[in-house]
C-alpha positions as CSV (number, residue, x, y, z in Angstrom):
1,X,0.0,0.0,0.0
2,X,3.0,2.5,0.9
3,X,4.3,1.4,-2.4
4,X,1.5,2.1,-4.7
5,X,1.0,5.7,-2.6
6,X,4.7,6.4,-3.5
7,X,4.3,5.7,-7.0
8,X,1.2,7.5,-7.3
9,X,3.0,10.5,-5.8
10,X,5.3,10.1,-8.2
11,X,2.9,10.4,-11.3
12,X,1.8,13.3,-9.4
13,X,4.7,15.4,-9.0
14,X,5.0,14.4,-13.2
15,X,1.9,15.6,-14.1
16,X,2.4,18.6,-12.8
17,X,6.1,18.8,-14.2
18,X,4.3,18.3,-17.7
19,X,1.8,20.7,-17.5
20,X,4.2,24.0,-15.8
21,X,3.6,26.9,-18.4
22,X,7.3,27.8,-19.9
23,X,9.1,30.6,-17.9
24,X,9.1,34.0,-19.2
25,X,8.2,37.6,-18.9
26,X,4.3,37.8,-17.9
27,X,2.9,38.9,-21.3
28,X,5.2,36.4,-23.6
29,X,3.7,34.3,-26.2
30,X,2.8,31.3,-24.0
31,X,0.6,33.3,-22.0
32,X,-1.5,34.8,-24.8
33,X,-2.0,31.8,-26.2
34,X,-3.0,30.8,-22.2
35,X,-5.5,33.5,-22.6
36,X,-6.8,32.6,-25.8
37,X,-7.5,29.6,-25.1
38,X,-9.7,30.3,-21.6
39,X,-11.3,32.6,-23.5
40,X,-14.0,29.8,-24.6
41,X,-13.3,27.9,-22.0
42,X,-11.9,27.5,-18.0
43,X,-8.9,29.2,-17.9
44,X,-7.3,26.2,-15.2
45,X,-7.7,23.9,-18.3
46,X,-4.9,25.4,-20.2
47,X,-2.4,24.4,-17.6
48,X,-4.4,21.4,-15.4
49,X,-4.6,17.8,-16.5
50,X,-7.6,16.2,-16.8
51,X,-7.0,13.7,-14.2
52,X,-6.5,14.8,-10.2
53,X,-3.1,16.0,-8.9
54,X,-1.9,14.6,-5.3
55,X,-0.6,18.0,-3.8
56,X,1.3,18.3,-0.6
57,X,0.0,20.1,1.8
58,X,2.4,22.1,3.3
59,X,2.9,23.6,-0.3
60,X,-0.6,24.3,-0.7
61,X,-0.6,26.1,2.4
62,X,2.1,27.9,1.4
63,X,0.3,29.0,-2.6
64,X,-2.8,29.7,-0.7
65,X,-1.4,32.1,2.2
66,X,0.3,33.6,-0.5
67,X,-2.7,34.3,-2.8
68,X,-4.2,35.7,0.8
69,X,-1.4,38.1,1.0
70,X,-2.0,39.8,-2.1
71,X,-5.5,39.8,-2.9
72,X,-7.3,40.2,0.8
73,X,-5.6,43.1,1.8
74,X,-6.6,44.8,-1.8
75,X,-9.8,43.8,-1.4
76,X,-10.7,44.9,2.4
77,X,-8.6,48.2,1.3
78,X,-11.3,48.8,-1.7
79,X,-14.4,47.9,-0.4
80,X,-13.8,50.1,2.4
81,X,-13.8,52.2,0.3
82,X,-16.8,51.7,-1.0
83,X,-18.8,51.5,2.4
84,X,-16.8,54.7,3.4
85,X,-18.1,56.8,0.1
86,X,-21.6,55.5,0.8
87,X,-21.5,56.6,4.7
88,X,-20.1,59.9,5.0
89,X,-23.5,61.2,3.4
90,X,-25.1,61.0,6.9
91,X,-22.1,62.5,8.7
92,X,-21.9,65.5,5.5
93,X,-25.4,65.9,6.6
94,X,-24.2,66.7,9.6
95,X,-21.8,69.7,8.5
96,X,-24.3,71.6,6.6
97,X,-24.8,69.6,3.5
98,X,-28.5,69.6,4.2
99,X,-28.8,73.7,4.3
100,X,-26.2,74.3,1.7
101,X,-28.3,72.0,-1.2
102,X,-31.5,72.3,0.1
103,X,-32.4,68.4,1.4
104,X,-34.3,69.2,3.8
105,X,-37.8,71.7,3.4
106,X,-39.5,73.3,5.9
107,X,-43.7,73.1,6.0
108,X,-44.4,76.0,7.7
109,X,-48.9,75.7,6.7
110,X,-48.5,73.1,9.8
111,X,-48.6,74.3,13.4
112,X,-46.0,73.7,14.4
113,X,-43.9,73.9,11.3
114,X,-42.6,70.6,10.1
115,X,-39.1,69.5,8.3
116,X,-39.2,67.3,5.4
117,X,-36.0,65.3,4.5
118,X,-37.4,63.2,1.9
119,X,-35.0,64.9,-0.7
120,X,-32.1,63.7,1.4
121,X,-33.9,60.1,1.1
122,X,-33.8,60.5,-2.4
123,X,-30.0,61.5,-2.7
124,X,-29.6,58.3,-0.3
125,X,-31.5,56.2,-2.9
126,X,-30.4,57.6,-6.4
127,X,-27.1,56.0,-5.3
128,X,-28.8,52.9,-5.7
129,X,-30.8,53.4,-8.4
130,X,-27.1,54.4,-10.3
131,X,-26.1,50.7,-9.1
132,X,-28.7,49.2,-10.5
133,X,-27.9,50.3,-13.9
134,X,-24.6,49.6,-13.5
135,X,-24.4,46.1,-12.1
136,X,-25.0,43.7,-15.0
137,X,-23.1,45.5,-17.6
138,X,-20.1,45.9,-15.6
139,X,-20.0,42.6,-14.1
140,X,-20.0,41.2,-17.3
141,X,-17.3,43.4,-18.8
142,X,-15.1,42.3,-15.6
143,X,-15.9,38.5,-16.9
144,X,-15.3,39.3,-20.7
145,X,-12.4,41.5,-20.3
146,X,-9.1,41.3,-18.2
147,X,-9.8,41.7,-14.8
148,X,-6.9,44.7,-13.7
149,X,-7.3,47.0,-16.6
150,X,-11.2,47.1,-16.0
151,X,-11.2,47.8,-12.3
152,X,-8.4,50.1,-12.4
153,X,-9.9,52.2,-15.3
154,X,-13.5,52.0,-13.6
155,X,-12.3,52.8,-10.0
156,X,-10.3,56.1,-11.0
157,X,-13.5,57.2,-12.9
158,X,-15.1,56.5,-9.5
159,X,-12.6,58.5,-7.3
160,X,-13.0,61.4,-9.7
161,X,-17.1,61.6,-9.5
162,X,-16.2,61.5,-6.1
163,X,-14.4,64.2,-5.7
164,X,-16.7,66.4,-7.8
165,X,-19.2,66.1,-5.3
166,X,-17.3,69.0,-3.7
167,X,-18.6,71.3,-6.3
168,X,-22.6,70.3,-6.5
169,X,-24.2,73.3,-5.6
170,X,-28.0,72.0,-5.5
171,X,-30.1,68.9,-4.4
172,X,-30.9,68.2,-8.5
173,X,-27.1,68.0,-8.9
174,X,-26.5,66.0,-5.8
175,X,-29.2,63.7,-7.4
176,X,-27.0,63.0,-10.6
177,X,-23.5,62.7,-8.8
178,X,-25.3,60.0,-6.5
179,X,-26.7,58.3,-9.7
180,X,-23.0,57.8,-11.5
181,X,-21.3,57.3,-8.2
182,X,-23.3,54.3,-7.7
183,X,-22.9,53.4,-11.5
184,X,-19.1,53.3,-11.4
185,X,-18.9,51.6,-8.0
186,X,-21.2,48.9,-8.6
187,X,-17.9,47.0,-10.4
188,X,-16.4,46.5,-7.0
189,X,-18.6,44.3,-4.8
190,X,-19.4,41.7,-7.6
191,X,-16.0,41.6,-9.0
192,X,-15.0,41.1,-5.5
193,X,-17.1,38.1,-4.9
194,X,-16.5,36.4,-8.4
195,X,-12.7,36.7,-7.4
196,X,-12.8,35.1,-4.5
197,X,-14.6,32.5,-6.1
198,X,-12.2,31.7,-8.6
199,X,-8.9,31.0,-5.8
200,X,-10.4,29.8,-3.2
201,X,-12.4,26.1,-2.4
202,X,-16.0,26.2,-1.1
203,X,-14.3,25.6,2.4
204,X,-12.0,28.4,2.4
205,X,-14.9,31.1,0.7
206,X,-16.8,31.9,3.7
207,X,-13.2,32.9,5.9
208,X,-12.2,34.8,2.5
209,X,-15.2,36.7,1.9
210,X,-15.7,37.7,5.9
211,X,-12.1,39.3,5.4
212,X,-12.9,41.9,2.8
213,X,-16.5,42.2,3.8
214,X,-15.6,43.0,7.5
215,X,-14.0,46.3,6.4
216,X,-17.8,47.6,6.8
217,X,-17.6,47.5,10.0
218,X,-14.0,49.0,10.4
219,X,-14.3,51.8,7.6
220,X,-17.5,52.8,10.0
221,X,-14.8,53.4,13.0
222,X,-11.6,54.3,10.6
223,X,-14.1,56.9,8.7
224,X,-16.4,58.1,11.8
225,X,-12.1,58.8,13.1
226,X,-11.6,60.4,9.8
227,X,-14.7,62.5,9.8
228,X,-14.4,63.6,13.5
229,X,-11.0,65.6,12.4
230,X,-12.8,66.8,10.0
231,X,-15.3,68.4,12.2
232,X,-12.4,70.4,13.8
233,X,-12.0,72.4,10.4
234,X,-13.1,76.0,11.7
235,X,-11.6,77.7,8.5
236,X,-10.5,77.4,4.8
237,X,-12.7,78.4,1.6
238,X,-14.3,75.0,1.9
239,X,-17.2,73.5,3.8
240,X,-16.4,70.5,5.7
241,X,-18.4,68.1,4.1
242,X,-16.3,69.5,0.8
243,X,-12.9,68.1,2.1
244,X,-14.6,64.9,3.1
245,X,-15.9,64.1,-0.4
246,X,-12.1,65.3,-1.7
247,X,-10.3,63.2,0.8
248,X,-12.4,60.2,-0.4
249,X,-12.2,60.7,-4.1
250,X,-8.2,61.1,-3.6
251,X,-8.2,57.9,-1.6
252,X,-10.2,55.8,-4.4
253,X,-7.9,57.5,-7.0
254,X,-4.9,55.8,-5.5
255,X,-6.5,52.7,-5.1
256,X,-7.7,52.4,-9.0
257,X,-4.1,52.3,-10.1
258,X,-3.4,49.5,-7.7
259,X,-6.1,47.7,-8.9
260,X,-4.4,47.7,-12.5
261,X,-2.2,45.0,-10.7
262,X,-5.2,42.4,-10.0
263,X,-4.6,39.5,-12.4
264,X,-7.0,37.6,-14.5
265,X,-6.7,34.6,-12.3
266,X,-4.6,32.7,-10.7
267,X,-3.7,30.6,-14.2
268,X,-1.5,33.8,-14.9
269,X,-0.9,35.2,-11.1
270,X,2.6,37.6,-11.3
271,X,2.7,37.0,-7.7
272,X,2.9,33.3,-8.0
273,X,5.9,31.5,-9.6
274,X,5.0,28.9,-12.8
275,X,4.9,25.8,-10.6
276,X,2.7,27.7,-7.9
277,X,0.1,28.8,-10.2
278,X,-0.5,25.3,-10.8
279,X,-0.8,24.2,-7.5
280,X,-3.0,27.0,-6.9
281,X,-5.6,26.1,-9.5
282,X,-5.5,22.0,-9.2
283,X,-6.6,22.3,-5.8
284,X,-9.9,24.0,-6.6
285,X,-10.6,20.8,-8.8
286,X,-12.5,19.0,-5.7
287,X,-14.8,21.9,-5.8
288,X,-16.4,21.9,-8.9
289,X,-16.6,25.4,-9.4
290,X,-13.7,26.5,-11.5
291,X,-11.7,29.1,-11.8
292,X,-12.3,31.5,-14.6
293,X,-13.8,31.7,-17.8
294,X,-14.4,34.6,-20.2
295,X,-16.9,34.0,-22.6
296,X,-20.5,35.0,-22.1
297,X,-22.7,31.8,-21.9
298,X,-26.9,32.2,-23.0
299,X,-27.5,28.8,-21.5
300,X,-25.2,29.4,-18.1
301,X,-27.6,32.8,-18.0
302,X,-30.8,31.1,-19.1
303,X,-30.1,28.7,-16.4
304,X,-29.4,31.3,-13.8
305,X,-33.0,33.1,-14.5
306,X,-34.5,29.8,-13.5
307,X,-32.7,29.0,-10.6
308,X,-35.2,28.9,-7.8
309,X,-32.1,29.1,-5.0
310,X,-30.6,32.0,-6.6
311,X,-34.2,34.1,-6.1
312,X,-34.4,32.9,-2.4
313,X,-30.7,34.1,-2.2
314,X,-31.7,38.0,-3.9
315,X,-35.1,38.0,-1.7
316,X,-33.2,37.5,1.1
317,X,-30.5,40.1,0.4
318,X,-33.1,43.0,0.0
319,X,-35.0,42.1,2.6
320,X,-32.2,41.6,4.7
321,X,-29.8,45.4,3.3
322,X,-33.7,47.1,4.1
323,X,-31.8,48.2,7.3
324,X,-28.7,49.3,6.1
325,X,-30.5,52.4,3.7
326,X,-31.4,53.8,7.2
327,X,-28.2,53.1,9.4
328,X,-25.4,54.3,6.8
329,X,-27.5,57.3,5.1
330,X,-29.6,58.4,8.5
331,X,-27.6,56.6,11.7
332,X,-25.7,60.2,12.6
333,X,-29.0,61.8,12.3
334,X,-31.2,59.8,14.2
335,X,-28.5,59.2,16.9
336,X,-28.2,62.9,17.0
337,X,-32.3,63.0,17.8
338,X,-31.1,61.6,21.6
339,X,-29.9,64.5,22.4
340,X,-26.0,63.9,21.5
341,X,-23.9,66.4,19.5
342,X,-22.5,66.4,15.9
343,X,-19.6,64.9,16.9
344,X,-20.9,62.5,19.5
345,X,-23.4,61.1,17.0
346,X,-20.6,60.8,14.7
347,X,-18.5,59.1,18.0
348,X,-21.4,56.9,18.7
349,X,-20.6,54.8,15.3
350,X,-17.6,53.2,16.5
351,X,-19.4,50.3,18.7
352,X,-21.8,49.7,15.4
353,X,-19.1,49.1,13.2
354,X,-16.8,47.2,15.9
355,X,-19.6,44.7,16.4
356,X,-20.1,44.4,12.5
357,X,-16.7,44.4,11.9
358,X,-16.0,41.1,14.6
359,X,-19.2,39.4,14.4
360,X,-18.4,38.9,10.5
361,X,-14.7,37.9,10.9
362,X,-16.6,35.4,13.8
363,X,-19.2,34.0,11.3
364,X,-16.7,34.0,8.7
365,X,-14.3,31.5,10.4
366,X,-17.3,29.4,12.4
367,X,-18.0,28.9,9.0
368,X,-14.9,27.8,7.7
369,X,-14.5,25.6,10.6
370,X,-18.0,23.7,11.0
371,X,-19.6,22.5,8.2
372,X,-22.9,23.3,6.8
373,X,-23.7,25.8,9.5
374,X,-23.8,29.0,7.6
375,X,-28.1,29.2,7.2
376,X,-28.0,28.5,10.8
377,X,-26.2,31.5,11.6
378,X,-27.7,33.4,9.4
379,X,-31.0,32.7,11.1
380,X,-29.6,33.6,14.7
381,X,-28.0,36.8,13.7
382,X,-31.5,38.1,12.4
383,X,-32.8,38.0,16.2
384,X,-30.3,40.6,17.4
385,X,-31.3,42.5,14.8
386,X,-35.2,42.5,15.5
387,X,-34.3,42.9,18.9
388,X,-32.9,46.2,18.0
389,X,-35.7,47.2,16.2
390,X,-37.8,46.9,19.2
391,X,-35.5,48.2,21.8
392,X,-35.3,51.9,19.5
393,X,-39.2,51.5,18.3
394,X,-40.4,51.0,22.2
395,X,-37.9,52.7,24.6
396,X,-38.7,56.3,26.2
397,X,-36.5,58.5,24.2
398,X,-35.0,61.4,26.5
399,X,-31.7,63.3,26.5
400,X,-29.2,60.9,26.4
401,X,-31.2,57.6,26.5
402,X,-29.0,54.4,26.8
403,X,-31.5,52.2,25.6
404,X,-32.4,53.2,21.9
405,X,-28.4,53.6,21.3
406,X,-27.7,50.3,22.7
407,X,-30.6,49.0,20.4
408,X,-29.0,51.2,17.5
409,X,-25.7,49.5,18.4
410,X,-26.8,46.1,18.3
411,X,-28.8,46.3,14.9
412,X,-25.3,46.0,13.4
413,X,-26.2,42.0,13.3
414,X,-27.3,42.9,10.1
415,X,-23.3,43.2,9.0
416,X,-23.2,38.8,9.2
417,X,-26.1,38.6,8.1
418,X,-25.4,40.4,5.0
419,X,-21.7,38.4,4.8
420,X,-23.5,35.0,4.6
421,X,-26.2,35.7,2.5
422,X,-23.2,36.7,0.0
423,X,-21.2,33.7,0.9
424,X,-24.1,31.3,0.7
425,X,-25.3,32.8,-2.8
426,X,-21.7,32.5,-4.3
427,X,-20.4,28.9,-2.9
428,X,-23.7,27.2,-4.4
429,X,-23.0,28.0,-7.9
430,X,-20.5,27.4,-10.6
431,X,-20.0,28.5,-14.0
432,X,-18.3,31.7,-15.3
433,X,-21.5,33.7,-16.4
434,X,-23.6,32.1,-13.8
435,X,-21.3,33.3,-11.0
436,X,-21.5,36.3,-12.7
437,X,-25.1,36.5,-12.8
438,X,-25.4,35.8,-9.4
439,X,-23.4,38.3,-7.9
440,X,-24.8,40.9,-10.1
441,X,-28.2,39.5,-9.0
442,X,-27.3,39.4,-5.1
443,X,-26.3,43.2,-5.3
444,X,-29.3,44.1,-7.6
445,X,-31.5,43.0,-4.3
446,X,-29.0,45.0,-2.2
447,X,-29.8,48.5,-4.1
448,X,-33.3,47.6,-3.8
449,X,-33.0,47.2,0.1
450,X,-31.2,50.3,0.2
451,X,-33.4,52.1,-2.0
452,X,-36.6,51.3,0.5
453,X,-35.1,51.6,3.8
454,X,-34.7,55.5,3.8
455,X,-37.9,55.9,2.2
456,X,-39.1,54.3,5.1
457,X,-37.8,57.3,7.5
458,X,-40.6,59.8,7.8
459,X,-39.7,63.0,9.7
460,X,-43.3,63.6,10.4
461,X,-43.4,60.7,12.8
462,X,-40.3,61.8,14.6
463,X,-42.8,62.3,17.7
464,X,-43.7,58.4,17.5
465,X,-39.9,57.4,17.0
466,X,-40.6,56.7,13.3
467,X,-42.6,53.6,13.6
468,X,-42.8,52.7,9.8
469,X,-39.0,52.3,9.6
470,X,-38.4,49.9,12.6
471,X,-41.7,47.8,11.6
472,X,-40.8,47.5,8.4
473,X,-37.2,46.5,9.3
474,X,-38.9,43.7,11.6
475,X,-40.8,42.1,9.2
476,X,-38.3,41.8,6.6
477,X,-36.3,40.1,8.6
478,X,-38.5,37.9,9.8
479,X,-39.1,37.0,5.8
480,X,-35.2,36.7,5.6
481,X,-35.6,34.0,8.4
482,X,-38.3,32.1,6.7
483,X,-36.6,32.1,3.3
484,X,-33.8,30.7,4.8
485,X,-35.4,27.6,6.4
486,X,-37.0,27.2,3.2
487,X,-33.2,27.0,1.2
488,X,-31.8,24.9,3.5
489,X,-34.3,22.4,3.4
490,X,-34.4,22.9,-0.7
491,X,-29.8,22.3,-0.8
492,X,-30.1,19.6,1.8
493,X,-32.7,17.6,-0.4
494,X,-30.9,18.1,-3.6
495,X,-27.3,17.1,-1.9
496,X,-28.9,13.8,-0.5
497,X,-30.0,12.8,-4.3
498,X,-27.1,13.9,-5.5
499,X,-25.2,11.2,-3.3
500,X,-27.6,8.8,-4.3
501,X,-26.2,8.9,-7.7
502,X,-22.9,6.7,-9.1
503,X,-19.6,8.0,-8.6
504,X,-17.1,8.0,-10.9
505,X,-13.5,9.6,-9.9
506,X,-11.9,9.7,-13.3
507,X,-15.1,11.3,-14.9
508,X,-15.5,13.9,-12.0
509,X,-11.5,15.2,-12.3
510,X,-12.4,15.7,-15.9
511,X,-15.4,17.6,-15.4
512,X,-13.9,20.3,-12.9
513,X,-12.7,22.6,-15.4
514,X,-14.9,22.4,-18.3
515,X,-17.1,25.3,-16.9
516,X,-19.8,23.5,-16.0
517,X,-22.6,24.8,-14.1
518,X,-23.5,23.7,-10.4
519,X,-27.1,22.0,-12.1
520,X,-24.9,20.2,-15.0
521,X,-22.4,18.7,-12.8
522,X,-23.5,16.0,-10.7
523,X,-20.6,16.3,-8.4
524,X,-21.0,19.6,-7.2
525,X,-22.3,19.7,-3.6
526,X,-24.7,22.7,-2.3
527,X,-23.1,24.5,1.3
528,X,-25.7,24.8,4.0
């Protein structure tokens, strides 16, 4: 037995001797052809065998914490970023945005007169609505074109809308930066997701994707720091909120040309040496769920329309992101209706975003670490959440009042909850365009959360501690609770026929990199 285990060793260590791509500079002739050929299909299958690989395992250690090195850090960097751009609307709110472009109108026909902020709801919301359009045609630009040159181009055309939010002068223009800010940044949460997808096994996803989504919750502290120095600004020919919307642009800026260094995928990694970027993509063979492939596929997409888990997956993501529309464009504001300052509303984010930021590392590696318990936690995170709901809705608010800010605290369950929705939506599928279409799909949902939840803030029922918003927040999360009883009970019954089914090894290794959906490959196995 220790003989035949040697030998197959051997024919391991050969096969992957055979299949190293020739060394040379990172745009020689081998690797166009490399590209030409994943363009119609995986890109692992122009450098994997069609039979499995025995790896060792401290060497695959070694590729993968190497692949973390580069890519996590990048991604945390940018889509705190993106959290960060979205956010400082309710602290710019704070320093005199409202006044200065008119979001907010007074009714002074009612005694007493009342304030309407339902053009700052809007401004919240157009960002989303600029998302939507953006979302499919740029994910599927990332997929069809190389991966670097698109973010990098797209994320400095981002930084710079940013920065011209310093000279909107009315609401109406406020309206159309908000629009093609949330166009151009729509590239980064999707391309994000379909990355991680494409280095990492279904086991090592969740921990991967609660890395760079867990910068939520530290952005809120690193820009609620960031915003508080910017509240000491007494002078200059600016407003405040001007250098804040500067200071972020020049950040994102800096970060697009980075991103011009993301590779395609790990087939042609410059971070990884030849042999390396094999290891790197045989191990994802177990998986099922490739690694890249550029070609646009009708039958991947027609597939993905029909896909009953993929529309409990998007229900559950707007129902679930209802509550972030109200906590990153409105938390500083209706903090600041307990009696605390500017600055102490703006000092009152930092427990929201430390709990987000260490319940989803938390979830991340229980998930990693226990298996099929992501839908569970999902489910238990929502509770804190409704608790929250309740503890604002029904507490006496007075100057100061402990209870609604410890309820505003703990609604930041909702940060996990978002995480494994994500994680759960993008480890049960396979196939380039259907990945694609997912996370496109799963962030179409999460504008449509976002555009409802601040439409759900009514200053007229300030009085009655706006009662539509925390309801509403209630019962969608109770629908994300029921929805996901209902998928787990729909993967566990289709991964219990699926190991009803003959197995075949040799027939399984070949079909790993062929770009086969999750539905068309019977060896693919649904996480719970």
């Amino acid at each position: 037995m220790e003989m035949d285990s040697h030998k197959q060793d051997e024919r391991g260590a050969s096969a992957i001797a055979t299949v190293q791509p020739s060394k040379g500079p990172l745009h020689s002739d081998r690797h166009d052809q490399l590209n030409t050929q994943s363009f119609e299909k995986d890109a692992a299958a122009a450098i994997a065998p069609d039979h499995a690989v025995l790896l060792d395992k401290a060497e695959e250690h070694r590729v993968q914490r190497k692949i973390d090195r580069f890519l996590i850090p990048v991604m945390w960097f940018g889509y705190g970023l993106v959290y960060y751009d979205k956010a400082i609307l309710g602290s710019a709110v704070l320093f005199g945005m409202t006044k200065d472009l008119q979001l907010s109108v007074v009714d002074r026909s009612t005694t007493p007169p009342t304030t309407s902020t339902e053009r700052l709801s809007w401004a919240t919301s157009m960002f989303y609505f600029g998302m939507l359009a953006g979302l499919y045609p740029l994910t599927f630009l990332l997929q069809r074109f190389n991966i670097g040159r698109v973010l990098g181009g797209v994320v400095i055309l981002w930084g710079l809308v940013a920065m011209l939010t310093a000279a909107v002068t009315s609401w109406q223009g406020l309206f159309a930066q908000r629009f093609f800010l949330g166009f151009v940044e729509s590239i980064i949460p999707t391309g994000f997701m379909c990355i991680v997808s494409g280095y990492y096994t279904q086991e090592e996803q969740a921990l991967r994707q609660s890395w760079w989504l867990s910068s939520t919750g530290a952005w809120t502290m690193i820009g609620g720091a960031l915003n508080y120095g910017f509240a000491q600004i007494t002078g200059g020919s600016l407003k405040r909120w001007q250098y804040i919307y500067l200071m972020a642009g020049a950040l994102t800026v800096a970060f697009g040309c980075v991103c011009f260094w993301i590779p395609n995928s790990a087939v042609d990694a410059w971070f990884l040496t030849e042999h390396e970027r094999v290891v790197a993509v045989e191990r994802l063979r177990k998986g099922q769920t490739g690694v890249r492939c550029q070609m646009l596929k009708r039958e991947q997409l027609r597939e993905a329309v029909l896909d009953v888990k993929i529309w409990l997956v998007a229900f559950m993501m707007a129902a679930a992101y209802t509550v972030n529309g109200a906590v990153s464009g409105f938390g500083p504001l209706i903090v600041s209706t307990f009696g605390y300052t500017t600055l102490e509303s703006i000092l009152l984010q930092f427990p929201l975003g430390a709990l987000v930021f260490i319940f989803i590392l938390l979830t991340g590696y229980l998930s990693s670490r226990i298996r099929n318990i992501c839908l569970i936690l999902l489910i238990l995170c929502c509770f804190p959440v409704i608790a929250g709901c309740v503890m604002i809705w029904k507490s006496t608010w007075y100057h100061h009042a402990p209870t609604p800010v410890a309820g505003y605290t703990i609604i930041g369950f909702f940060g996990p909850v978002i995480f494994l929705i994500i994680n759960i939506g993008m480890a049960n599928v396979a196939g380039a365009t259907k990945k694609s279409f997912t996370a496109a799909a799963i962030f179409v949902a999460y504008c449509v959360g976002n555009i409802v939840g601040p439409l759900l803030i009514k200053t007229q029922t300030l009085n009655r501690h706006y009662p539509e918003l925390w309801l509403g927040i209630i019962i969608c999360y109770c629908i994300v609770i029921t929805l996901a009883i209902v998928l787990y009970l729909h993967l566990r019954r289709e991964n219990k026929r699926r190991d009803g089914l003959p197995k075949d090894d040799a027939e399984r290794d070949k079909l790993a990199f062929r770009d086969l959906t999750d539905k068309e490959n019977v060896y693919f196995r649904y996480v719970l």
